[in-house]
C-alpha positions as CSV (number, residue, x, y, z in Angstrom):
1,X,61.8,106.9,168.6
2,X,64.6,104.9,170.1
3,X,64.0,101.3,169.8
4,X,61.5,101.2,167.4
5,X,61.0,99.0,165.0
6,X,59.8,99.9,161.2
7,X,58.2,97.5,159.5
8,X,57.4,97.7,155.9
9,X,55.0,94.9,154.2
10,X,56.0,93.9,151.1
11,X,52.9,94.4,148.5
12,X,52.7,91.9,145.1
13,X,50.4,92.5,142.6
14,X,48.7,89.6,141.6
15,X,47.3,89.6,138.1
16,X,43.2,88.7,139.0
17,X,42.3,85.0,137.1
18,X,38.9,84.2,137.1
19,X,37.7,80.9,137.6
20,X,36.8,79.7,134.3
21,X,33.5,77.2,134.1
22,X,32.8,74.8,131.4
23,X,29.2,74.2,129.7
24,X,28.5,70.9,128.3
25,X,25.4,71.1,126.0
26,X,24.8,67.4,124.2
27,X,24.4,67.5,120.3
28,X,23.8,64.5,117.5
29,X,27.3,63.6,116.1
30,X,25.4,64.1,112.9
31,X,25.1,68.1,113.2
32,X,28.7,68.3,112.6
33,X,28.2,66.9,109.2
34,X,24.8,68.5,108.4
35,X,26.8,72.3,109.2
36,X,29.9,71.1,107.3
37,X,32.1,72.1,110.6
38,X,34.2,70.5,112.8
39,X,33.9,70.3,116.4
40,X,36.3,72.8,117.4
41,X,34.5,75.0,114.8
42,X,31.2,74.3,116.0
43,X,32.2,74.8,119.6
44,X,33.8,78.5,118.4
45,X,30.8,79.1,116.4
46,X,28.1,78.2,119.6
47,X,30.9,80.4,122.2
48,X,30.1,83.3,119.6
49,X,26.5,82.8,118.7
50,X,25.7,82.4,122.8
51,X,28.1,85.3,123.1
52,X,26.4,87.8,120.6
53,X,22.9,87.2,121.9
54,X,24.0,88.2,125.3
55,X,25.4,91.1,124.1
56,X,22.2,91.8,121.7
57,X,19.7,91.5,125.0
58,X,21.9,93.8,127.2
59,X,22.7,90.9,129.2
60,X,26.8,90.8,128.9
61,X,28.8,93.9,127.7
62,X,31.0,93.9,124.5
63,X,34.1,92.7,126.7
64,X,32.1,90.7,129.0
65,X,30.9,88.5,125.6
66,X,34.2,89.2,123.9
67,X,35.7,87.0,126.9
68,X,33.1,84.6,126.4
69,X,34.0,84.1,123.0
70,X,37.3,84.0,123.6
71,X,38.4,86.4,121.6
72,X,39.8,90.3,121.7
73,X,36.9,92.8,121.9
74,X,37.9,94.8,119.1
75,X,37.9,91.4,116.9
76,X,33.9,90.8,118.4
77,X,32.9,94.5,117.8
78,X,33.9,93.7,114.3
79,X,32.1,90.3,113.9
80,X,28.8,91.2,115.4
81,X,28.4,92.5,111.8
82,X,28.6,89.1,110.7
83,X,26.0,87.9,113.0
84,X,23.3,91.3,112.2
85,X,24.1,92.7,115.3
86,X,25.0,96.8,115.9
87,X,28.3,97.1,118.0
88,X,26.0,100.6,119.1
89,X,23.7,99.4,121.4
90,X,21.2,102.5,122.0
91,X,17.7,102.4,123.5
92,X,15.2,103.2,122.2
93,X,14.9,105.9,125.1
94,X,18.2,106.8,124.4
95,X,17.5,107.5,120.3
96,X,14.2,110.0,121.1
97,X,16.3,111.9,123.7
98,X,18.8,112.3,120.9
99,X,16.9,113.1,118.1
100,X,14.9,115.6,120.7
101,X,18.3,117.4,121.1
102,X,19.3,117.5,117.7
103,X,15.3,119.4,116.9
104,X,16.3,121.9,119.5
105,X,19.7,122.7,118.4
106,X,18.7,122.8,114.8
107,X,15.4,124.7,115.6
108,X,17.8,127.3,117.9
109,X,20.0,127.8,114.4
């Protein structure tokens, strides 16, 4: 094609950055000293504890809450045994229909 002009667009990836929002919850000055913490520690501690609930209720998944507490997932996987929590989180649905499976096979053997 005589003439013709080729045209190639130039393609930069962008690494994605969400928009980060900030919570502001109002506490008594006097907590800090009643939990022997300071404030960045009791912020880091709340992050966590807000955090693994969310994760606990099926609301956030484990990287979903390890971003909200700021921290790498395999690092919250780890601490939720800390906080009581199972890094498995299986329904109870999800537990019969296993051990339904496991009767069959072992019933078949």
């Amino acid at each position: 094609m005589k003439g013709a002009n080729l045209h190639l667009a130039s393609v930069f990836l962008v690494p994605y950055t969400p928009t980060i929002k900030t919570l502001s919850i109002p506490y008594p000055e006097s907590l800090l000293g009643s939990l022997h913490v300071s404030e960045g520690e009791f912020a880091r501690e709340a992050r966590m504890a807000m955090a693994v609930k969310l994760f606990d209720t099926g609301r956030l998944s484990s990287g979903q809450a390890a971003d909200l507490a700021d921290m790498p997932r395999v690092h919250f996987l780890y601490e939720l045994g800390r906080w009581g929590v199972s890094a498995l989180q299986t329904t109870e649905d999800e537990l019969e229909s296993d051990q339904s499976i496991a009767r069959t096979l072992h019933e078949s053997h």
